[in-house]
N, C-alpha and C positions, 0 to 999 in steps of 0.2 A: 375795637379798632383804635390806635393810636394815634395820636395825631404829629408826635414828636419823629424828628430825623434822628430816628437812633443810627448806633455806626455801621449797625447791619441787620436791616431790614429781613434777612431772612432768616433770622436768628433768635426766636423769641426770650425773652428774660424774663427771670423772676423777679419781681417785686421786692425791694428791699424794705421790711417795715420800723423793724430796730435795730439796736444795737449795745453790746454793751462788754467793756474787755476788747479779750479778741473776737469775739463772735459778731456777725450779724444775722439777722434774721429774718429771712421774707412773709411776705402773708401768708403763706399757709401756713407756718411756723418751722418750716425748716433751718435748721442752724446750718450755720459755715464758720468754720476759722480760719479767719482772715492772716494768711498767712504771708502777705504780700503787703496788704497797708492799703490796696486798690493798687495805687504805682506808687510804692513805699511813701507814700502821706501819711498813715494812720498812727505815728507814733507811739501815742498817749491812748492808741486803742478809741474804742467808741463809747460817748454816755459819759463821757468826765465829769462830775457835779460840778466841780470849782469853773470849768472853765464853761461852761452852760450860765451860771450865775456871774461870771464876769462879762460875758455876751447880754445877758438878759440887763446888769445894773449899768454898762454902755449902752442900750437901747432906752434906757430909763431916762439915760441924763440927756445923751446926744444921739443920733444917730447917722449925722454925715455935717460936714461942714467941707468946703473946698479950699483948697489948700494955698488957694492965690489970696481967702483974704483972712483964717485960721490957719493956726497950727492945733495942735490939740494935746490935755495930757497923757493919753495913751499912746500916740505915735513919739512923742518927747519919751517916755519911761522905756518903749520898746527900743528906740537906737540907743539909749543909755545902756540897757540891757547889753547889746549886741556889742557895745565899744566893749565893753568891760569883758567880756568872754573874748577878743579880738586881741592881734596883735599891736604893741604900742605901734599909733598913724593909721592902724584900715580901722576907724570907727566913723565913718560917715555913713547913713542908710540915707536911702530913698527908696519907699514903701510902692508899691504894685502890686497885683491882683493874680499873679499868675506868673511861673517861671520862664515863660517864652517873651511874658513883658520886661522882666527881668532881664532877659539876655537883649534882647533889642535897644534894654535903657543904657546896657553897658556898652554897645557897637557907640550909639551916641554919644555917650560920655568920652569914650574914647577918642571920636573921631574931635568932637571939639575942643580936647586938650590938646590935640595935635594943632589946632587952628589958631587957639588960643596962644599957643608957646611961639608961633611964628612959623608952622610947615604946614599948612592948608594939602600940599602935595600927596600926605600923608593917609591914603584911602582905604588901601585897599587889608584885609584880613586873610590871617591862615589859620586853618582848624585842620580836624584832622578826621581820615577815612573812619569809617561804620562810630561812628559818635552822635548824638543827637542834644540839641537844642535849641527844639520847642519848635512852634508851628506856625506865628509869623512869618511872612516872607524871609526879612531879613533875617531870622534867627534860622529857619530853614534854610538859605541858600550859604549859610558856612557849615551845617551840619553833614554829618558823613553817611547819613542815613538814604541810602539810593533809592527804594521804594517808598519813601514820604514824600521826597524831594521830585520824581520821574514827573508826572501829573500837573507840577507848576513850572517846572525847568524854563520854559519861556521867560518866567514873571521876574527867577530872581534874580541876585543883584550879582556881581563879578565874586569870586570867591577861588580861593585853592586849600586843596587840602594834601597833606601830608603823611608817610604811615601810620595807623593807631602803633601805638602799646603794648601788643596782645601778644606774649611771650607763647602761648599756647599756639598760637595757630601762625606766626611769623618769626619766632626767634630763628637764625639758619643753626646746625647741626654743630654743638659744641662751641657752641658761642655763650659765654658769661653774658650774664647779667649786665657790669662793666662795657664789655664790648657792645652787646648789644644796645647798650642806652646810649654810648657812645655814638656807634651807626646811626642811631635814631636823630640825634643833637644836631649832626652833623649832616643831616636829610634838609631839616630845618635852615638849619644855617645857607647852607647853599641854595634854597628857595626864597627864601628872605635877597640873598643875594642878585639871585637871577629876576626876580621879581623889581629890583630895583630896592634895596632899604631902606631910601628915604622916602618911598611912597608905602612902606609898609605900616598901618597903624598898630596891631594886637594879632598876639598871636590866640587862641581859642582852645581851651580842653577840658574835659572832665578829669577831677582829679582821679576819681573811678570809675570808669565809662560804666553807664548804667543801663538802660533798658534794650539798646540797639545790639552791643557785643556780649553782653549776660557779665557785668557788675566785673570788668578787668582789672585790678590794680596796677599800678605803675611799677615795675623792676625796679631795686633800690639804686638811690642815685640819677633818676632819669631824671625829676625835675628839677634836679638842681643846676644837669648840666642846662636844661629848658631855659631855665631861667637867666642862666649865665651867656644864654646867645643873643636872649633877649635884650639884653642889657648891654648888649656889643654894640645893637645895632637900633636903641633908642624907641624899642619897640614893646610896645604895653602887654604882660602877663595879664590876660584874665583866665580865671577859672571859673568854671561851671560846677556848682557844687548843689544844684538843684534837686539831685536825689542822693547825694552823697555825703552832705553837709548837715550842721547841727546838730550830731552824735550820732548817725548812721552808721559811722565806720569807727566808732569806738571813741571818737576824741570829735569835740565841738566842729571843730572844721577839718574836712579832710585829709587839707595839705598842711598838717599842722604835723604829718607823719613823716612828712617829704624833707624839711629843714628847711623849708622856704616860706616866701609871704609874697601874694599876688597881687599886682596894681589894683584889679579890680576883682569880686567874690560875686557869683548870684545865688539867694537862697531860695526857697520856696518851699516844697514838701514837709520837710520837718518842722519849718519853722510855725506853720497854724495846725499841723495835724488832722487837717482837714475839718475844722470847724468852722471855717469861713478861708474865702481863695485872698489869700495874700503871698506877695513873694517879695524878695528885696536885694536891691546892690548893694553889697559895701565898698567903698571907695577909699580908699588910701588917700593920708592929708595932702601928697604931694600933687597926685588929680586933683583932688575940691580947691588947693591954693590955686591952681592956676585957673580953675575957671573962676574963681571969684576973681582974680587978677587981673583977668583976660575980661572978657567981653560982661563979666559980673554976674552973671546969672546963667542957667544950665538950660539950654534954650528945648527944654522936652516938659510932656506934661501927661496925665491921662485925667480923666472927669475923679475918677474912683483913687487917684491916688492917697495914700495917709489916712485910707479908711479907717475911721474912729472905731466900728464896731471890728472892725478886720482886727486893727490892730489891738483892742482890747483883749481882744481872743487870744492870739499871736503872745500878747504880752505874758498872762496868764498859762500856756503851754509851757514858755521860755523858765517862769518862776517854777511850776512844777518839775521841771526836769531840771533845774539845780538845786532845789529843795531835797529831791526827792535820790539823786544822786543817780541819774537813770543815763547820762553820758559813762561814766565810770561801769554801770550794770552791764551796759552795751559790749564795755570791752573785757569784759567777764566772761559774758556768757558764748559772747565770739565762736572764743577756740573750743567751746564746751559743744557750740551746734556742729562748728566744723567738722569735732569727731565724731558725732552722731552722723551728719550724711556722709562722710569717709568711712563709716563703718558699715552704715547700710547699703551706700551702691559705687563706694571705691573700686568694687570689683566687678561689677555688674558691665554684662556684655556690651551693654550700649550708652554706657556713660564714659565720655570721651577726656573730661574734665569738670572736677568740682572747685570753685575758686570766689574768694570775695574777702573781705573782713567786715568786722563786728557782727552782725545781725544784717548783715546785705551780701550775700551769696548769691552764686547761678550754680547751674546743673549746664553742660555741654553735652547734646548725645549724638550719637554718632552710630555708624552702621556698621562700622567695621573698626573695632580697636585698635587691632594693629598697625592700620594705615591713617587712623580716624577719619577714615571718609566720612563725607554726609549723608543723611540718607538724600532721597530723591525732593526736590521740595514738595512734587504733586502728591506726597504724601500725609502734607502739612501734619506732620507729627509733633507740633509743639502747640497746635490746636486740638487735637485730639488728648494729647496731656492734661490741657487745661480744661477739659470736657470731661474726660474721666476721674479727674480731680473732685472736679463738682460736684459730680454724682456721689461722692463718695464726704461729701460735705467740708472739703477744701479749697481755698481760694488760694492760684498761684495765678504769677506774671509770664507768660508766655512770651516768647520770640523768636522770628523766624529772620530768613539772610545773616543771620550769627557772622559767618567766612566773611563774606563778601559782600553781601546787599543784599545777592539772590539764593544763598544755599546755607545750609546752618538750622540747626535748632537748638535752643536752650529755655529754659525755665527758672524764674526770677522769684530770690524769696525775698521779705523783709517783712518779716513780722513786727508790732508794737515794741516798745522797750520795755514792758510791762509783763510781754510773754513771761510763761515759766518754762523751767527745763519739761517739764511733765509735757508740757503745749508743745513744745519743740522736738520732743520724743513721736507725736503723734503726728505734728506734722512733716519729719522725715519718713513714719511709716505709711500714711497715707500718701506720700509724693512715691514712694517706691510702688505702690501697690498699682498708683493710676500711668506712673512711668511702664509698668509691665503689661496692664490695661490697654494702654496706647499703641506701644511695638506690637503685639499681638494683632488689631486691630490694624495695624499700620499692612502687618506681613501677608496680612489677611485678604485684604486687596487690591494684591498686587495681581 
């Protein structure tokens, strides 16, 4: 019997005992290849020596000090780190535990640079539909995630949201790229408007929507026009780059692909690799001037912030993967997995869309290609995916409301930076095998 709230009680798990590479391992000694990261964290893969021994000689020296009466030299080395991979002015961090504390540090930051500058008025945020970030209140109540959100709708805070991005499933019928990003700009814009602009703080996005629409990237030219309405109307660019940042999608930061640079950055997942929970904001100098200007000091805080062992870890990931040249590998090996799942289920009856970059992909399926209908959701065929995956000693990221909140399935990869093609060859052959697994299974009980 267990005594932990796991997330579904009626759903036994296996034990996870090791780890090491892409694999992990449960107690009976079953392998998996972790072909997902858990929800793409796992960078660096599992069992790292260097960063096990940078965790262990931070435990040696320190192990926590608070950050109202230290600073520490591993949180100092890690924002050094982060300026210098950053563009010149976004090198300000402030360290957190998790990427939903991340996104709730940046609403803050944000709301008090608007206070700070003289427009307190300034409250309200725009994000945008099926996008998610994180599970605080406030990061949830501007997220576009309908069934995370349905449950607390009472608790959260004002918010609007805008159309995603999702060219697959909203471009209209011969509409460019241009046009369409256009449409999009101009969605925003006129919300921002009708909302009042001077009470608008930030607008809100994933550079590549990740787990909630299955890993979308942005049509070329969308954020630049984003960022040029933003900047109409005095209203703060952040980006959400919590599972899509620090060489996910082939280049340190995501919107480094865009030709743009956002007031405000949150990282998390790649940034510790899961060797301890940290996440972080980077802030642009023209934010941190004015709250230092303003009122002096960033009126947020959390017990665990600038976790010394956090950040030792965190530090230690960051050196290996510019050491190791594993940003640059990411955008290698990219277009090398794209062709492998393009070639294994580009044609396949119930794959509606294959889409992502670097090593952060989805799989879209659908019931009817022609039309791409969804299947049904009482199908839950994006759970059954990730069940016949299993079985067959594969770890993928599952999700369902893909369309819309309620209808949609897709399946979410990101393997380590570390994978090989050989690993990458098996796990597009095992996604196909549990992909056909599942529709059989799916048609089965109807």
């Amino acid at each position: 019997m267990t005594h932990i709230v796991h997330r579904n009680p009626h759903v036994p798990l296996p034990v996870a005992a090791s780890g090491s590479g892409c694999t992990i391992i449960d107690s009976h000694g079953r392998r998996y290849l972790d072909a997902s990261g858990g929800a793409a964290v796992s960078c660096l893969g599992h069992g790292h020596p260097e960063v096990r021994a940078a965790i262990s000689a931070q435990l040696d020296a320190l192990e926590y000090a608070h950050t109202s009466f230290f600073t520490t030299e591993a949180a100092e080395a890690l924002a050094e780190t982060l300026a210098a991979r950053s563009p010149a002015g976004l090198g300000h961090s402030y360290f957190v535990s998790s990427g939903s504390e991340a996104v709730e540090t940046s609403l803050k930051m944000a709301r008090q640079y608007h206070v700070d500058r003289g427009e307190p008025q300034r409250h309200r945020f725009v994000s945008r539909r099926q996008s998610y970030h994180g599970n605080t209140l406030a990061a949830l109540s501007i997220g576009g995630n309908m069934a995370r959100r349905a449950l607390y709708q009472p608790l959260l805070m004002e918010s609007h949201h805008v159309s995603p991005c999702f060219p697959f499933r909203y471009r209209e019928a011969g509409e460019s790229d241009e046009r369409y990003a256009t449409r999009l700009a101009a969605e925003l814009d006129q919300t921002i408007v009708q909302l009042g602009a001077d009470t608008v703080a930030a607008f809100v996005a994933e550079t590549v929507v990740g787990a909630t629409a299955g890993t979308v990237p942005p049509v070329p030219g969308y954020f630049r026009k984003i960022r040029e309405v933003c900047d109409r109307h005095g209203v703060l660019l952040i980006l959400d780059e919590v599972m899509s940042g620090v060489g996910r999608t082939g280049t340190f930061h995501a919107f480094e692909q865009e030709g743009i640079v956002p007031d405000i950055v949150t990282l998390a997942k790649g940034l510790g690799s899961g060797y301890q929970p940290i996440g972080a904001v980077l802030a642009h100098r023209k934010v941190v001037d004015v709250l230092h200007q303003g009122t002096g000091a960033f009126q947020h805080g959390h017990t665990y912030v600038g976790h010394p062992v956090a950040c030792a870890a965190a530090l230690a990931v960051q050196r290996i993967i510019q050491r190791d040249g594993l940003v640059e590998r990411v955008a290698t090996l990219g277009p090398r997995f794209e062709q492998m799942l393009r070639g294994a289920l580009g044609d396949h009856p119930h794959v509606g869309d294959i889409r992502g970059r670097g090593l952060f992909w989805s799989v879209e399926l659908v019931a009817d290609r022609a039309s791409n209908q969804p299947f049904a959701p009482s199908l839950k065929l994006n759970a059954r995916i990730k069940a016949a995956a299993e079985r067959v000693g594969l770890l993928c990221y599952p999700g369902a409301g893909t369309v819309d909140g309620a209808v949609g399935d897709h399946v979410l990869l990101a393997p380590p930076y570390i994978v090989t093609e050989a690993e990458l060859e098996t796990i597009t052959d095992l996604l196909h095998q549990a992909i056909d697994t599942a529709v059989q299974e799916a048609h089965a009980s109807r």
